[in-house]
MIBA-62738 format. One line per 8 residues: for each residue x, y, z of C-alpha. Coordinates in nm, 3 decimals, padded with zeros to 5 digits. Layout:
<recs>
X,Y,Z  ... $
</recs>
This chain:
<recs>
06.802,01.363,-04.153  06.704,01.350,-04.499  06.541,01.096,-04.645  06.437,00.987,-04.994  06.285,00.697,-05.156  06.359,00.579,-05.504  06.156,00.352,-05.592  06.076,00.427,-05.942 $
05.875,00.100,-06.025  05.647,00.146,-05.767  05.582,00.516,-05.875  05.541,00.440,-06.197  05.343,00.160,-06.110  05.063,00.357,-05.896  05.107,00.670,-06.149  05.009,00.352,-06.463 $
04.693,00.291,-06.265  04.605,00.642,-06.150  04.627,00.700,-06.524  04.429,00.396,-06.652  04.168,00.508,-06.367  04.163,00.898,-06.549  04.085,00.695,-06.882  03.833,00.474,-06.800 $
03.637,00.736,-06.592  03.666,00.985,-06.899  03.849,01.212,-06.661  04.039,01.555,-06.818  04.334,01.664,-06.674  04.397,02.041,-06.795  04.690,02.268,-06.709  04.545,02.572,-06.622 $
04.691,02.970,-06.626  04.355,03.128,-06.635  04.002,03.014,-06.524  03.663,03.108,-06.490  03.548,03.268,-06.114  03.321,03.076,-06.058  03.545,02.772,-06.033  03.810,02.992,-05.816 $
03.507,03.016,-05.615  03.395,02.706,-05.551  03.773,02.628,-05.466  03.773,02.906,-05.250  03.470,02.735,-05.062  03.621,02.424,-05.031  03.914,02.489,-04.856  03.731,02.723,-04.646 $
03.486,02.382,-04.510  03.773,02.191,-04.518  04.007,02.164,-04.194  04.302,02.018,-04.380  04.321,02.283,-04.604  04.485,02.629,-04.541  04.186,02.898,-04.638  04.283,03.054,-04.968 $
04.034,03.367,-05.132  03.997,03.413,-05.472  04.207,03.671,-05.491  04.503,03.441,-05.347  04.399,03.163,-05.590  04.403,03.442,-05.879  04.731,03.510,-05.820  04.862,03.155,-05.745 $
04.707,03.073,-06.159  05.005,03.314,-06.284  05.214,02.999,-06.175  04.998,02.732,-06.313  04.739,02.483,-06.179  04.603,02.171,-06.237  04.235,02.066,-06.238  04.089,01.758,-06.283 $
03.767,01.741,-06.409  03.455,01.471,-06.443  03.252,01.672,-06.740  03.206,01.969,-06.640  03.260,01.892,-06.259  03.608,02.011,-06.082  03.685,01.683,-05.895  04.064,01.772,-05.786 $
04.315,02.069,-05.792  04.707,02.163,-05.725  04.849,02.434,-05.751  05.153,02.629,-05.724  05.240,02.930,-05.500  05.513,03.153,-05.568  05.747,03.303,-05.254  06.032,03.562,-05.359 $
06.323,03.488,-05.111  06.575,03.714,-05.166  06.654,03.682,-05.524  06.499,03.317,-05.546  06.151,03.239,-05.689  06.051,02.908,-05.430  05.757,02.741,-05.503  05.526,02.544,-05.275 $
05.273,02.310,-05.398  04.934,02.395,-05.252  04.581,02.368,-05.245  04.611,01.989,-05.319  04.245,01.875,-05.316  04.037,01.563,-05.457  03.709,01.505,-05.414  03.599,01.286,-05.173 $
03.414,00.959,-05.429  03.796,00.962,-05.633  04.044,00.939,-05.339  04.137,00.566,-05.339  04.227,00.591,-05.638  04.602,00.801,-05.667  04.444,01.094,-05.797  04.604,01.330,-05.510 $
04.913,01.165,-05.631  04.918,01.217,-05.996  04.846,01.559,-05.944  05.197,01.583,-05.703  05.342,01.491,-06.003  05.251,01.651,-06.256  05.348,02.019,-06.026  05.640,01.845,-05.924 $
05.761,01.807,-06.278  05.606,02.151,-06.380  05.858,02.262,-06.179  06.167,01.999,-06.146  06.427,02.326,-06.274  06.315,02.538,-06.010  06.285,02.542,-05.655  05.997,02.353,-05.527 $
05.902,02.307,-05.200  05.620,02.080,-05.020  05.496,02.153,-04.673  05.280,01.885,-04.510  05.154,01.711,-04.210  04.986,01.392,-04.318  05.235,01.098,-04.358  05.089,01.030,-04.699 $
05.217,01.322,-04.834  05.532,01.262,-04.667  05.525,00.906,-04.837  05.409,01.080,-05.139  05.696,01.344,-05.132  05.922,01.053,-05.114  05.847,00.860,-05.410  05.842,01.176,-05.611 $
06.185,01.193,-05.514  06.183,01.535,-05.343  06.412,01.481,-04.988  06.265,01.577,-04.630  06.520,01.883,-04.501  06.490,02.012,-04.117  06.551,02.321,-04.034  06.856,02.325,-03.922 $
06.956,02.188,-04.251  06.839,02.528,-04.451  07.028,02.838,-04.448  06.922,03.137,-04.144  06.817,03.355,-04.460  06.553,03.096,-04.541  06.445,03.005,-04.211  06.368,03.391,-04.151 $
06.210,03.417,-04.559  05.980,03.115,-04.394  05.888,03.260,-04.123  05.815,03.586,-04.273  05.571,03.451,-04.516  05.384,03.287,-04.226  05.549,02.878,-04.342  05.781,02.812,-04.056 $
05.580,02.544,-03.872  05.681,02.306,-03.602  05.866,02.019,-03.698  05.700,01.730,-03.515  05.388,01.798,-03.684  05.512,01.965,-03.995  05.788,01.842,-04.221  05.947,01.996,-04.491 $
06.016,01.865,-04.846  06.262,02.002,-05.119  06.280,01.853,-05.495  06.646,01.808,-05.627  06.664,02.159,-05.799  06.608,02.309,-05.451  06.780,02.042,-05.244  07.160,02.068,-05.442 $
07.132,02.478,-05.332  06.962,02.495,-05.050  07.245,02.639,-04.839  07.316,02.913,-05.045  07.000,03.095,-05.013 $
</recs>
C-alpha cells in the first residue's frame, strides 16, 4: 500500500528553519565528489560505533563519492553526512541514500532532513531509493514525496537485484521508499 504525503508547506516550512538554523550557526553545506581520508575515516569510524548505521570502510565510502555526498560542516568540524550509493540492476543505475548521519548536539534541529533533500533532489531524474527502519525516516521519506512500495509491488528482477546486493530486508521492520523517477517504472525493471 503506498503511501505519500504532500504536504509541501510543512516541508518547506521545517526545510525554512533547518536553513535559518545552517545560517545562524555559520554552518557550510558542501557537495562533495572528492575528499580528504582523513574525513572518510573518521566517517568510517562513526558508523562503525554506531548501531544504526550499516558499517561502511573507506574504501566503500571512496567509491560511494563518485556519486556525490554531502557534508555539513561547523569550521572545520564534519557535523553531518549523506550520501549516495550506486547499485547496477540490470541495465538500471538505482541509487540508495546512505550513510545519513548528524552529530549528536545538531539533531533537533532538521539537519538529517535537509540533507534527505538535498540527495533526494541530486537525484529526482534517476532512480532513487531509501531503505529505513526508523519511522522518522519513513515520515521523512514522505514529505520528500518519495512513495513507500512493498515488495510485492516491485518487479521479481528487482526483488532478486535486492537480494543479491545484500538490501532485501524484512518488511515489518524495514520499509522501502522510491522517489517519483523510480516509482512511475518500477515494474519494468
Amino acid at each position: 500500500m503506498k503511501t505519500v504525503v504532500k504536504n509541501r508547506s510543512s516541508l518547506e516550512s521545517i526545510i525554512g528553519k533547518a536553513q535559518e538554523f545552517i545560517t545562524a550557526q555559520g554552518l557550510k553545506i558542501e557537495l562533495a565528489y572528492q575528499v580528504d581520508d582523513s574525513v572518510l575515516e573518521v566517517i568510517s569510524q562513526r558508523s562503525k560505533e554506531a548501531s544504526s548505521m550499516y558499517f561502511v570502510s573507506v574504501e566503500m565510502l571512496q567509491k560511494r563519492l563518485e556519486n556525490g555526498c554531502f557534508l555539513l560542516f561547523k569550521d572545520k568540524e564534519l557535523i553531518g553526512h549523506i550520501f549516495a550509493h550506486k547499485h547496477q540492476v540490470n541495465k538500471y543505475a538505482v541509487y540508495e541514500r546512505s550513510s545519513l548521519w548528524i552529530s549528536p548536539e545538531y539533531r533537533s534541529y532538521n539537519l538529517g532532513l535537509f540533507l534527505m533533500r538535498q540527495l533526494t533532489e541530486l537525484y529526482a531524474n534517476d532512480f532513487l531509493i531509501s531503505i529505513a527502519r526508523k519511522p522518522t525516516v519513513h515520515y521523512y521519506n514522505e514529505l520528500l514525496g518519495m512513495s513507500c512500495i512493498t515488495l510485492s509491488e516491485m518487479s521479481t528482477m528487482l526483488v532478486e537485484a535486492l537480494e543479491k546486493i545484500g538490501k532485501l530486508r524484512d518488511e515489518l521492520q524495514y520499509k522501502y521508499y522510491v522517489n517519483p523517477c523510480f516509482d512511475s517504472k518500477i515494474r519494468q525493471l
